[in-house]
DRENVOSE-764861 format. One record per residue: residue number from 0; residue in three letters; chain; x, y, z of N, C-alpha, C in turn. Coordinates in nm, 3 decimals, decimal comma, m for minus. Each point is the difference from the previous one (the first is absolute). Layout:
residues N
{node NUM ALA A {X Y Z} {X Y Z} {X Y Z}}
...
This chain:
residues 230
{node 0 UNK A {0,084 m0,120 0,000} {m0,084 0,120 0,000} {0,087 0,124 0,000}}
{node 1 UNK A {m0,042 0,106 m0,029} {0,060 0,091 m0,040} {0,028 0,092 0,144}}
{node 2 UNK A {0,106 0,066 0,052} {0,019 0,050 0,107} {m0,005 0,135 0,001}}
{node 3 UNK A {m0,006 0,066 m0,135} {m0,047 0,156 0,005} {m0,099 0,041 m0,008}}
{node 4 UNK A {m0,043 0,102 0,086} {m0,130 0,079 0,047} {m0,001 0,127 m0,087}}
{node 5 UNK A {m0,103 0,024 m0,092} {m0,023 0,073 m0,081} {m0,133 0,064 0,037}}
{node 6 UNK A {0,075 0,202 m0,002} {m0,135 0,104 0,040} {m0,056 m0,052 m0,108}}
{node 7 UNK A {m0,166 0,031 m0,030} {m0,095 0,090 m0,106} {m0,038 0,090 0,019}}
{node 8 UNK A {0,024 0,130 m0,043} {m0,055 0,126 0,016} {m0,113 0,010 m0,145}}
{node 9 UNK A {m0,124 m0,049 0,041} {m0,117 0,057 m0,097} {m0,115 0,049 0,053}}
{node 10 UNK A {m0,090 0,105 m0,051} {m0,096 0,040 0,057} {m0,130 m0,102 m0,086}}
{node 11 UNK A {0,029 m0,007 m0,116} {m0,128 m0,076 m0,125} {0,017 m0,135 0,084}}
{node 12 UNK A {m0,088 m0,059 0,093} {m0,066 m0,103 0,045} {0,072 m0,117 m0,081}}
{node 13 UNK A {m0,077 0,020 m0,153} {m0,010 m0,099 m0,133} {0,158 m0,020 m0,013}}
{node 14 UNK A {0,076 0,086 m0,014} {0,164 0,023 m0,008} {0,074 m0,098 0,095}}
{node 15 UNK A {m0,073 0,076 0,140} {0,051 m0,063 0,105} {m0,026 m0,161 m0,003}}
{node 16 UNK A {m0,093 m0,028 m0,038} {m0,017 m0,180 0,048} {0,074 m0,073 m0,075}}
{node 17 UNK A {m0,012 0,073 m0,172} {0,072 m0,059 m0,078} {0,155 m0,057 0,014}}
{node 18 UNK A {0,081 0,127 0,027} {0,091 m0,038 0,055} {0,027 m0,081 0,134}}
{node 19 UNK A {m0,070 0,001 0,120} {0,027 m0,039 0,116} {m0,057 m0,197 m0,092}}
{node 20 UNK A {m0,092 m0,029 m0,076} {m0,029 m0,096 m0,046} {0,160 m0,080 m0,027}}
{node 21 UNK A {0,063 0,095 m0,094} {0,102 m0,041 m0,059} {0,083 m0,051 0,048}}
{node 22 UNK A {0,048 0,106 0,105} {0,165 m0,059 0,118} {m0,060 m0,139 0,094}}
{node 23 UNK A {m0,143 0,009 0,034} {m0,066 m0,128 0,111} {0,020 m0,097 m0,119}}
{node 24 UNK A {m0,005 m0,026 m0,132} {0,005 m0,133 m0,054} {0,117 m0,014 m0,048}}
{node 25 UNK A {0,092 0,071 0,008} {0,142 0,006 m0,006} {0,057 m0,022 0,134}}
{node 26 UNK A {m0,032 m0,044 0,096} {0,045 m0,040 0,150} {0,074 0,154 0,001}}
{node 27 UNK A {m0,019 0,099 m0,012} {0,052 0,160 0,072} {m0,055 0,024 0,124}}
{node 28 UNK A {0,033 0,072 0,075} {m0,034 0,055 0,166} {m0,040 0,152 m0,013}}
{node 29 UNK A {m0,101 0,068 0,011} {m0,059 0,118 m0,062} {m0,047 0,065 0,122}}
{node 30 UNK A {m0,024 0,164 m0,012} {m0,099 0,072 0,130} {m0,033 0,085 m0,115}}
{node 31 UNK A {m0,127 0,059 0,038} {m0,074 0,119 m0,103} {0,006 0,129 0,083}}
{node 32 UNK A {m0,022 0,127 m0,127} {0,012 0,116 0,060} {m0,059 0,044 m0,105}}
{node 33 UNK A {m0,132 0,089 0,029} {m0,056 0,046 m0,112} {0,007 0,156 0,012}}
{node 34 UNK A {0,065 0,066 0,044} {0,037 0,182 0,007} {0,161 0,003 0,056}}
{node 35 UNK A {0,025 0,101 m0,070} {0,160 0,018 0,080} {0,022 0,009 0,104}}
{node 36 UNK A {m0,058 0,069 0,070} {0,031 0,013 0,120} {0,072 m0,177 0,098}}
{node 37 UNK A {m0,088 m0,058 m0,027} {m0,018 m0,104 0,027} {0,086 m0,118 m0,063}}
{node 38 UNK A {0,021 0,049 m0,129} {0,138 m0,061 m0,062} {0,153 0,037 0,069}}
{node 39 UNK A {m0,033 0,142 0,070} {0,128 0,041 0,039} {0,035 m0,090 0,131}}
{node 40 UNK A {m0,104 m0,074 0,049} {0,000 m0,019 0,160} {0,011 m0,166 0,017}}
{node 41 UNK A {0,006 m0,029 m0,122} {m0,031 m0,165 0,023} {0,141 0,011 m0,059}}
{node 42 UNK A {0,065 0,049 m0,121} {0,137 m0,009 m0,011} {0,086 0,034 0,093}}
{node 43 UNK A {m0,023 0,113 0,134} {0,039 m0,008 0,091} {m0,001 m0,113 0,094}}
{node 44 UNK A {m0,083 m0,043 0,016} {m0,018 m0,120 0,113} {0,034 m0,095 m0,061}}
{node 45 UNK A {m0,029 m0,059 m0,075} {m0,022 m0,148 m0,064} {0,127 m0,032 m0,101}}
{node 46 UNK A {0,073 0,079 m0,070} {0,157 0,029 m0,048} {0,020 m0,092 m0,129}}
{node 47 UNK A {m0,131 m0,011 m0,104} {m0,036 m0,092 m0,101} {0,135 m0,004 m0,096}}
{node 48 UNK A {m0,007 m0,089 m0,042} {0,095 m0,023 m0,090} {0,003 0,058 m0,149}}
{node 49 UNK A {m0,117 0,050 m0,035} {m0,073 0,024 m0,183} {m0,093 0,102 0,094}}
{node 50 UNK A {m0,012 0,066 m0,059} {m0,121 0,113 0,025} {m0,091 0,023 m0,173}}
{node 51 UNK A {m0,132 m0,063 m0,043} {m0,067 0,050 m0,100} {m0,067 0,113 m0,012}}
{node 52 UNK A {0,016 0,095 m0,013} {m0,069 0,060 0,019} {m0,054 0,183 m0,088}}
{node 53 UNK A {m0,137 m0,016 m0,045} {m0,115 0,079 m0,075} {0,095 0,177 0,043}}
{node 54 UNK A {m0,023 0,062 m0,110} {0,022 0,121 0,044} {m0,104 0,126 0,041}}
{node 55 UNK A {m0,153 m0,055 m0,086} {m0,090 0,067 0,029} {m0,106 m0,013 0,118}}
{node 56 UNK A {0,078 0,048 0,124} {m0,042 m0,068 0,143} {m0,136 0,119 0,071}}
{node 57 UNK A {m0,096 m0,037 0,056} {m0,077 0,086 0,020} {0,068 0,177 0,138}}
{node 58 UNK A {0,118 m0,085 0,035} {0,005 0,135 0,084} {0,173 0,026 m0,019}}
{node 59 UNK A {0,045 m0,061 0,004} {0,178 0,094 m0,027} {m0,008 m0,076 m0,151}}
{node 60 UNK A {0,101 0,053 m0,124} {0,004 m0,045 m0,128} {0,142 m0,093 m0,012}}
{node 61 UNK A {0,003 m0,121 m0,067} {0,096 m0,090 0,037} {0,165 0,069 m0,009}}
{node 62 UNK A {0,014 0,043 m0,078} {0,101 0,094 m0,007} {0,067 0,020 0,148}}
{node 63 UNK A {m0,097 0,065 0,068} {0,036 m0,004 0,160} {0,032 m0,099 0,044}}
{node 64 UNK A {m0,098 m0,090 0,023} {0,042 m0,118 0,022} {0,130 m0,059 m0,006}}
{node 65 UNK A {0,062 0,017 m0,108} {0,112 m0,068 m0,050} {0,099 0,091 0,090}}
{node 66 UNK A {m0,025 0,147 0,003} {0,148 0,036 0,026} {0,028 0,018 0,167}}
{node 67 UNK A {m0,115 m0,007 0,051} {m0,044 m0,030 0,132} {0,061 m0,107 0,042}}
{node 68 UNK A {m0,048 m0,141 m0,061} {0,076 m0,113 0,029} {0,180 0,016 m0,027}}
{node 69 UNK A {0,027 0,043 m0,121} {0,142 0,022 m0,055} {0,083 0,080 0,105}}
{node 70 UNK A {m0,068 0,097 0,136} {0,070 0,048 0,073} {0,073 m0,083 0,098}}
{node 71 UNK A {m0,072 m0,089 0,007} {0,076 m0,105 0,103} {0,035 m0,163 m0,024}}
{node 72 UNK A {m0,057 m0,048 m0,151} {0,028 m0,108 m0,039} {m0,008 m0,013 m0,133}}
{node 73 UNK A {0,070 m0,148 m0,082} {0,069 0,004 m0,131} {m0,092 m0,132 m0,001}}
{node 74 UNK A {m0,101 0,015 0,059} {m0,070 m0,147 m0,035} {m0,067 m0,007 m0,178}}
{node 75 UNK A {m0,034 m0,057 m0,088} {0,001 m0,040 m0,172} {m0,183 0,101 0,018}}
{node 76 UNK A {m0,028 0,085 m0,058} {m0,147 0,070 m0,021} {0,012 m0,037 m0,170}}
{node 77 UNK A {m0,097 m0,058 m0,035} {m0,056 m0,011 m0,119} {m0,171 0,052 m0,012}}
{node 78 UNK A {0,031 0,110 m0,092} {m0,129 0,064 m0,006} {m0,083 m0,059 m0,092}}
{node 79 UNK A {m0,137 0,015 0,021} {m0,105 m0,083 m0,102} {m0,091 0,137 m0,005}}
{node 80 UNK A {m0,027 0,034 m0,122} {m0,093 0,122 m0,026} {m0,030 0,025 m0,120}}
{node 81 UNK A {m0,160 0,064 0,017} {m0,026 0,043 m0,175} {0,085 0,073 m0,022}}
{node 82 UNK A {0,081 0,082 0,058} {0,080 0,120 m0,070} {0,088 m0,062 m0,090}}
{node 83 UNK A {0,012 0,047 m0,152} {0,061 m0,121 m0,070} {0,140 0,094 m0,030}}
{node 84 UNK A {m0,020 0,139 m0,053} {0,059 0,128 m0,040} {0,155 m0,060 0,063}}
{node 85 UNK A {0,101 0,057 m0,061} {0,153 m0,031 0,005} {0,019 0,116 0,101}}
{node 86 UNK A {m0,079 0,139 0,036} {0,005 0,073 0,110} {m0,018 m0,034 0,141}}
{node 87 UNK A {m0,082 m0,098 0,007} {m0,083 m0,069 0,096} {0,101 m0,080 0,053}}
{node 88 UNK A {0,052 m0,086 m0,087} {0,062 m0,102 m0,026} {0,177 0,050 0,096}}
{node 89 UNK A {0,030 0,110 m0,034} {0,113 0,079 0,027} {0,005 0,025 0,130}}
{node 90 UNK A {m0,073 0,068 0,020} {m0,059 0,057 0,144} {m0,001 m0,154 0,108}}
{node 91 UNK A {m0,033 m0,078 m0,030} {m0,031 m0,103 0,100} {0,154 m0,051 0,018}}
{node 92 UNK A {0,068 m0,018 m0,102} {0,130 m0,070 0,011} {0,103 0,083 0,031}}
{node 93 UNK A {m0,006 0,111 m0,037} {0,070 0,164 0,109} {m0,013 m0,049 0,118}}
{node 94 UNK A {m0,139 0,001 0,071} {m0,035 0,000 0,148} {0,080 m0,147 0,071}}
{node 95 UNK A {0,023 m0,103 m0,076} {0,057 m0,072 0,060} {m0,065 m0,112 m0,076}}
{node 96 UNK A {m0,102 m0,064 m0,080} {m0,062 m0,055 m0,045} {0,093 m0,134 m0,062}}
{node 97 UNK A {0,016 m0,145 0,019} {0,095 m0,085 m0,043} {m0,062 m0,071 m0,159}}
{node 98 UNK A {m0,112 0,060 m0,016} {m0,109 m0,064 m0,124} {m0,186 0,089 m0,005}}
{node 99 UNK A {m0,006 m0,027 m0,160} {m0,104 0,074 0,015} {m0,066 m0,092 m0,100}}
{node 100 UNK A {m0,113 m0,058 0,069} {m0,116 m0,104 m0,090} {m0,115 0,074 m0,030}}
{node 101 UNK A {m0,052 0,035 m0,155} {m0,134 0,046 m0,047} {m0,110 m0,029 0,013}}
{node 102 UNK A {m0,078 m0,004 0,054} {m0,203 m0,060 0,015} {m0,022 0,040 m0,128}}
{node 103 UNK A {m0,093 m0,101 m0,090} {0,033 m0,134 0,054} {0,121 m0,080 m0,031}}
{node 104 UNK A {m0,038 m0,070 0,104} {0,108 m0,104 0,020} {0,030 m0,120 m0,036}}
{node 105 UNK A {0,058 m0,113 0,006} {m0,042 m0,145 m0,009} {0,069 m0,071 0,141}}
{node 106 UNK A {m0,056 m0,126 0,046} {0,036 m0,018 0,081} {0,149 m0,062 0,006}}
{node 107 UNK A {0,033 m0,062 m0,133} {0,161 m0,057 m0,049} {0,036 0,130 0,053}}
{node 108 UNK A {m0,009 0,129 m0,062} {0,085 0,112 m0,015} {0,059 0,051 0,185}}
{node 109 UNK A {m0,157 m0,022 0,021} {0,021 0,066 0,147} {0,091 m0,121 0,111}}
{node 110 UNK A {0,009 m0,136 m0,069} {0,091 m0,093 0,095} {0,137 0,003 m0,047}}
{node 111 UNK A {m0,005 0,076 m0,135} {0,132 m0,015 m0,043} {0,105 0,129 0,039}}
{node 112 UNK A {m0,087 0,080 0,010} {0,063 0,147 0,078} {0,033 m0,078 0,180}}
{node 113 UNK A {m0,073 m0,061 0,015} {0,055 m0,035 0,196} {0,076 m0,069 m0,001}}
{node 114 UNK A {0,038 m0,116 m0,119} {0,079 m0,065 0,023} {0,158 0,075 m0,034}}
{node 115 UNK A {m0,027 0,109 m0,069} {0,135 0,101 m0,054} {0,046 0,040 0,118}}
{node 116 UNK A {m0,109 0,038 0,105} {0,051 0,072 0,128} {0,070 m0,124 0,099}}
{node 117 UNK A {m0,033 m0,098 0,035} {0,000 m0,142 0,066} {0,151 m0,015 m0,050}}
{node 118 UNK A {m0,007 0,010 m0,099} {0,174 m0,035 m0,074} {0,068 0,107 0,019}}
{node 119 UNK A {m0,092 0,152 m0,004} {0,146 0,096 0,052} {0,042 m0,006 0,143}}
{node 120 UNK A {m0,102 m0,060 0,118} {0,033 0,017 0,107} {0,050 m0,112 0,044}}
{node 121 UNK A {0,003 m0,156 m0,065} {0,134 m0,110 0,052} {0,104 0,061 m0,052}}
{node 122 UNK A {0,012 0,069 m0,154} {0,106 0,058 m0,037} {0,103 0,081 0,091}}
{node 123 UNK A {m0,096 0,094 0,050} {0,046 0,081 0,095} {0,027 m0,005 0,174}}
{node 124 UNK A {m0,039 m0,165 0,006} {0,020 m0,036 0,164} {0,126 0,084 0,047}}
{node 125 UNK A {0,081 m0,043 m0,061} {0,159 0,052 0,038} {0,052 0,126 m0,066}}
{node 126 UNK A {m0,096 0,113 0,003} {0,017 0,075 m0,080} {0,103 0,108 m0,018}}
{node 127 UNK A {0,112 m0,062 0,098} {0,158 0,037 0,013} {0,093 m0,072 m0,090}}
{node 128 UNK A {m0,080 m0,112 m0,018} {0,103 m0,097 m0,105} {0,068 0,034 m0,090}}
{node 129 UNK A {0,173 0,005 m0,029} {0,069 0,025 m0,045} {m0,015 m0,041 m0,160}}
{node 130 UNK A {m0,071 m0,122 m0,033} {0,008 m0,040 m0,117} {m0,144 m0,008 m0,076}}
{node 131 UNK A {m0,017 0,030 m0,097} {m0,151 0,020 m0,062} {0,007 m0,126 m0,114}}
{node 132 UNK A {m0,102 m0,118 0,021} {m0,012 m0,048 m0,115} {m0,147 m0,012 m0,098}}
{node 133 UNK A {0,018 0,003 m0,102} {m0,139 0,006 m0,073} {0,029 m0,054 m0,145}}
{node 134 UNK A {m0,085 m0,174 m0,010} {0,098 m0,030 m0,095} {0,121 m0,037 m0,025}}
{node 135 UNK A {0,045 0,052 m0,145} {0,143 m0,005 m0,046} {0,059 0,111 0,059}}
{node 136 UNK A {m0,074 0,110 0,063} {0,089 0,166 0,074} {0,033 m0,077 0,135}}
{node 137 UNK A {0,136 0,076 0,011} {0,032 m0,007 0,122} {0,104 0,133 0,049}}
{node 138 UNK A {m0,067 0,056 0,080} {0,078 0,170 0,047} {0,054 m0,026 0,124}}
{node 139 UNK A {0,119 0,007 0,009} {0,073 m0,009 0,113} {0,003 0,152 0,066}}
{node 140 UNK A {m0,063 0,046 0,100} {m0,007 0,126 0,093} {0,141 0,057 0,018}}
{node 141 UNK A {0,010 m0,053 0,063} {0,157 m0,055 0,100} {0,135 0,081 m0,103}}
{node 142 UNK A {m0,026 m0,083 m0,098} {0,136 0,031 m0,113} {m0,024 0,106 m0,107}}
{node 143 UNK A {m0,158 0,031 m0,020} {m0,019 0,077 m0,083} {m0,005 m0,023 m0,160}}
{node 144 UNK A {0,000 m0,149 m0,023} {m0,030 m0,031 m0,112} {m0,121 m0,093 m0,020}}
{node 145 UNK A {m0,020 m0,049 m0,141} {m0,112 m0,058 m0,034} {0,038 m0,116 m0,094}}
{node 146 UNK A {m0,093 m0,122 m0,048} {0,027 m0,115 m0,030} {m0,126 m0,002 m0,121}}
{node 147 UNK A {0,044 m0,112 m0,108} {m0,165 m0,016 m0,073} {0,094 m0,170 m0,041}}
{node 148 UNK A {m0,088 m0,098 0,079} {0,104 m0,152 0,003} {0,217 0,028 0,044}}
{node 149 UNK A {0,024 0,013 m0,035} {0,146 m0,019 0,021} {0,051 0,091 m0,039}}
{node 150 UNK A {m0,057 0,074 m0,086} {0,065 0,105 m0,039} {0,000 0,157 0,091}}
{node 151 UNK A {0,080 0,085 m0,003} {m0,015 0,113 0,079} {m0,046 0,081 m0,104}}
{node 152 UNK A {m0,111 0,110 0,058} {m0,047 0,074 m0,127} {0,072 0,136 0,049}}
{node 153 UNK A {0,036 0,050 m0,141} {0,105 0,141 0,029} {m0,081 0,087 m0,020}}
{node 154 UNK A {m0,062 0,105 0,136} {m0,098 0,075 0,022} {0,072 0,121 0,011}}
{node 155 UNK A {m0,066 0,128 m0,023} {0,055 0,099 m0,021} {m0,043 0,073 0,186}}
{node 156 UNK A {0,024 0,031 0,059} {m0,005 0,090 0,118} {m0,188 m0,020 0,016}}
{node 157 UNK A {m0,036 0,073 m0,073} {m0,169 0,036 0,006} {m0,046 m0,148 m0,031}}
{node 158 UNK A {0,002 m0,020 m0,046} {m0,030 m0,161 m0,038} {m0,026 m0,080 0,114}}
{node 159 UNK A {0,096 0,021 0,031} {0,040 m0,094 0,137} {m0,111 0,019 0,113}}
{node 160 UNK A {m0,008 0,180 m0,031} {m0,110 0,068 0,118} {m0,147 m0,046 0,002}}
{node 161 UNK A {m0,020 m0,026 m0,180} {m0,138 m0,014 0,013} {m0,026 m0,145 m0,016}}
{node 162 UNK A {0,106 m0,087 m0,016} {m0,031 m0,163 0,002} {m0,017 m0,049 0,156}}
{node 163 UNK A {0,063 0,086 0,090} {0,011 m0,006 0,140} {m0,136 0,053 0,064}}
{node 164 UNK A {m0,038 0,109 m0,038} {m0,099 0,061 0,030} {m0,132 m0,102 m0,049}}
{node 165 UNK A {m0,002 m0,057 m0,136} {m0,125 m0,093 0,028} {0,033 m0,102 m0,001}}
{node 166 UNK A {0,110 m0,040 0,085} {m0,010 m0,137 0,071} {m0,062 0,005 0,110}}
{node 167 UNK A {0,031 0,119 0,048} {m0,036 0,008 0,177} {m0,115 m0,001 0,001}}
{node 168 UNK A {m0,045 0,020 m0,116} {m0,159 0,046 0,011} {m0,051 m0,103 m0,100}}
{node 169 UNK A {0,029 m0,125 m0,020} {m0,077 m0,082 m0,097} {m0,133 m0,026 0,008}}
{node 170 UNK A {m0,053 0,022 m0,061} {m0,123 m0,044 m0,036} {m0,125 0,153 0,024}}
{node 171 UNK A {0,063 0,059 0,007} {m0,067 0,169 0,091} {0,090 0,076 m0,160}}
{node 172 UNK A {m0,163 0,037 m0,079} {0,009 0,110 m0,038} {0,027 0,183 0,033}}
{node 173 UNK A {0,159 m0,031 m0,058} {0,038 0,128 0,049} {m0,015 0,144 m0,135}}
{node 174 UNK A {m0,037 0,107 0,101} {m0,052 0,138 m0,118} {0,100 0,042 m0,049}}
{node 175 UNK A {0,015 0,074 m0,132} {0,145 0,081 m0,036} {0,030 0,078 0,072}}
{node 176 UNK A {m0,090 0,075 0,103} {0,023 0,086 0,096} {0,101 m0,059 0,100}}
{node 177 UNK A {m0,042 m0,118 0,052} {0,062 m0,050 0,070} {0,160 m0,086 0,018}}
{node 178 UNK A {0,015 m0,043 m0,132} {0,066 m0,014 m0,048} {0,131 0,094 m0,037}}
{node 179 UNK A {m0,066 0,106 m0,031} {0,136 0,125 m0,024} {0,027 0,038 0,099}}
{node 180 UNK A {m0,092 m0,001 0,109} {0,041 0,083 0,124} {0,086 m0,098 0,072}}
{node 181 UNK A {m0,002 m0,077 0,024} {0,109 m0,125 0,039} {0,103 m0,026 m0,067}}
{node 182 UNK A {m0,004 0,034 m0,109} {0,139 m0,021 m0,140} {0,083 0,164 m0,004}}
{node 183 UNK A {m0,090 0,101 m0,052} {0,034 0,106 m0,014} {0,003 0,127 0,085}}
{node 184 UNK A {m0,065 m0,026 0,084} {m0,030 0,034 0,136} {m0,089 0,158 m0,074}}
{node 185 UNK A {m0,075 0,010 m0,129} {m0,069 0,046 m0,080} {m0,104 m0,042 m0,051}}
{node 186 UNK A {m0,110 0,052 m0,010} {m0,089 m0,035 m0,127} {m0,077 0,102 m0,106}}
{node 187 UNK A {0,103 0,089 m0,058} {m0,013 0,050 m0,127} {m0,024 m0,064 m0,107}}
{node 188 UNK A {m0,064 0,047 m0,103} {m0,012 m0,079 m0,081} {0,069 m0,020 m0,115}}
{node 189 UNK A {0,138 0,028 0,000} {0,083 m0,098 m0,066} {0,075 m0,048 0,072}}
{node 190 UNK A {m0,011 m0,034 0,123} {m0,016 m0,094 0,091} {m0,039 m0,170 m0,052}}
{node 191 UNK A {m0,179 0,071 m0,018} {m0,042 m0,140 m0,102} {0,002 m0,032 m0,033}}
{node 192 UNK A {0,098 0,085 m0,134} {0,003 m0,062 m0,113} {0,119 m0,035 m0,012}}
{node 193 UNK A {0,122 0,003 0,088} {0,095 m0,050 0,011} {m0,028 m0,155 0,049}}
{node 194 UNK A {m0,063 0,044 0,117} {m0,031 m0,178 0,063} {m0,044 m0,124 m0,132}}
{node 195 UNK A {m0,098 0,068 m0,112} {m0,029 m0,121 m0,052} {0,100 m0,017 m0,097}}
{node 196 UNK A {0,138 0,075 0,027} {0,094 m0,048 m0,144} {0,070 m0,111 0,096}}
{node 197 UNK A {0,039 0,067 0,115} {0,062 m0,123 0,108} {m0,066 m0,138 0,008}}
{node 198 UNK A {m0,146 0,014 m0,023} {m0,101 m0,093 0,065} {0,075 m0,097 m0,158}}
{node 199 UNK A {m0,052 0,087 m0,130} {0,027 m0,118 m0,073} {0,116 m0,099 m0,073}}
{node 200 UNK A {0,152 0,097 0,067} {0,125 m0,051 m0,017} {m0,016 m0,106 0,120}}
{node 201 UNK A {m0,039 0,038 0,113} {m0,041 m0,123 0,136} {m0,029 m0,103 m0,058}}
{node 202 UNK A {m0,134 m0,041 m0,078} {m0,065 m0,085 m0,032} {0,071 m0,077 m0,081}}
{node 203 UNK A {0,051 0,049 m0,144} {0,111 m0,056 m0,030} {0,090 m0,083 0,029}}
{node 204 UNK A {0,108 0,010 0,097} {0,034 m0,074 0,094} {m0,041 m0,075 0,075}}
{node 205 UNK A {m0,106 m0,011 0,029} {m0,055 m0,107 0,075} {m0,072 m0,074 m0,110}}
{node 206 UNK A {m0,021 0,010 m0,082} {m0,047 m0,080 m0,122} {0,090 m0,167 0,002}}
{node 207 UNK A {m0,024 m0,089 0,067} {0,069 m0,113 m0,047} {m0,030 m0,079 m0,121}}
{node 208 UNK A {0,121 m0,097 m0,050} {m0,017 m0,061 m0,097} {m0,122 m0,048 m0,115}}
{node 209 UNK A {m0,077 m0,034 0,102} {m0,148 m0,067 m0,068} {m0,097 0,156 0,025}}
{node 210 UNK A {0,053 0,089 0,042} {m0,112 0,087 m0,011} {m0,127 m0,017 0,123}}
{node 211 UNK A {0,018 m0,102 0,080} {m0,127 m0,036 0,046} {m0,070 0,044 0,121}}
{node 212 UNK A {0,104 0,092 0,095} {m0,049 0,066 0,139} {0,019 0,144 0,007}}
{node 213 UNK A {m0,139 0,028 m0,018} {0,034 0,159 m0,018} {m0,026 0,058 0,171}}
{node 214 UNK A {0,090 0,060 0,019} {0,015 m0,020 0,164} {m0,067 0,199 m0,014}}
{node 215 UNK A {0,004 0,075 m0,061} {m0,060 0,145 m0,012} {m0,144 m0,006 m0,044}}
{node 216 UNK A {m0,095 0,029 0,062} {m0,115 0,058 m0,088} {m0,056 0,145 0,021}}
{node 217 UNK A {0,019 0,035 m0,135} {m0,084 0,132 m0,030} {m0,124 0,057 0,045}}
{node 218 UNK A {m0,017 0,057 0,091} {m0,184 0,046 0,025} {0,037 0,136 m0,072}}
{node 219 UNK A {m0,060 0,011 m0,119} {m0,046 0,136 m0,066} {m0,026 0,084 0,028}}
{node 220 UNK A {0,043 0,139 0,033} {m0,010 0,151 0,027} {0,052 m0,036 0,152}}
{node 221 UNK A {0,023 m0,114 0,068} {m0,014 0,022 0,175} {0,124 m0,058 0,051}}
{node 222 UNK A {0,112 m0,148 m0,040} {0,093 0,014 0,056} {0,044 m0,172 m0,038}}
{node 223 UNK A {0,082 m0,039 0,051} {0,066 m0,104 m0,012} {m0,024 m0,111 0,143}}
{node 224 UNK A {0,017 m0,157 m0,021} {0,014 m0,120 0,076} {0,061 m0,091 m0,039}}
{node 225 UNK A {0,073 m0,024 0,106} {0,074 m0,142 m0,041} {m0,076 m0,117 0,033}}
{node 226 UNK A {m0,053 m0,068 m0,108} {m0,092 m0,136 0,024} {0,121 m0,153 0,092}}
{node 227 UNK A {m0,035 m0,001 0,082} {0,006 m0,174 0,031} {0,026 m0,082 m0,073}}
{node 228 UNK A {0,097 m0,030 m0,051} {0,009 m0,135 m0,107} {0,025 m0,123 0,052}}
{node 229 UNK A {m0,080 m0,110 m0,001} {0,055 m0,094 0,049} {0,082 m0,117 m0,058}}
């Protein structure tokens, strides 16, 4: 059975069961919260592992929520909301947001987003660990270099910054905002448009032989993730 306890933050009843349906026949461990307020207080007490949770809440707006929680913990928030807009979308993953799922939904989609988080947080048990593996990558902390099978990949300075940067953060869509400000300690906008020349000499390099693990994915207008390969 599954040992992580996962918030739901929904106010739509219909929303709410659906999902709480989902994690109970998936052996998940769940508590409900249908207003923020109340989302803020059960993540306080109860210290869930996945937080789901709606942004259009009847009394604080999830947004809050998120950065409320983000003041005192790095626990995985994956948002579920009609807001579909790449603004919307921005804003939530600024505030601290580790994923953002569209209504509607499917229920594959919505188990396949928890299980992304489930894998970033065994990932991250030891989240001092000197050595990062994923796959054929392997980033040694410690020494400051990087691996793709046996080979050492010859990374340029920045490279290095942002292959490091979404390791730490695998599986957590990170914003260009966020991204430059951790790399460039900037986010102008040729800022941005620097990042995606880096992003796609990066990719390159990590391109192995058969082509077959694309360890970068693109979210359009909003930012970059390093997928889980197994």
């Amino acid at each position: 059975m599954n040992k992580n306890l996962i918030l739901v933050v929904e106010d739509d009843p219909s929303v709410r069961n659906l999902i709480v349906a989902t994690l109970k026949a998936n052996d998940y461990k769940y508590i409900v919260a249908d207003n923020g307020e109340s989302a803020v207080a059960n993540a306080a007490s109860h210290n869930p592992d996945i937080v789901l949770l709606d942004l259009g809440l009847p009394d604080i707006d999830g947004i809050e929520v998120i950065k409320r929680i983000r003041s005192w913990s790095n626990m995985p928030i994956v948002v579920i909301s009609a807001r579909s807009e790449d603004d919307d979308k921005i804003s939530a993953l600024d505030a601290g947001a580790d994923d953002y799922v569209t209504k509607p939904f499917s229920v594959a989609e919505l188990l396949a987003r928890v299980r992304v988080m489930k894998r970033r947080i065994d990932a991250t048990a030891g989240s001092e660990q000197s050595v990062f593996v994923n796959g054929d990558l392997r980033i040694d902390f410690a020494a400051g270099s990087a691996y793709l099978g046996n080979a050492e990949l010859h990374l340029t300075p920045i490279e290095y910054k942002l292959l490091s940067l979404l390791a730490k953060n695998v599986g957590k869509v990170l914003t260009h905002t966020y991204i430059t400000q951790n790399v460039w300690g900037s986010s102008w906008d040729n800022d941005v448009a620097s990042l995606r020349v880096f992003m796609a000499s990066l990719r390159k390099k990590l391109e192995n032989s058969q082509g077959t693990q694309d360890y970068i994915q693109t979210h359009v207008g909003i930012g970059y993730r390093m997928n889980r390969v197994d």
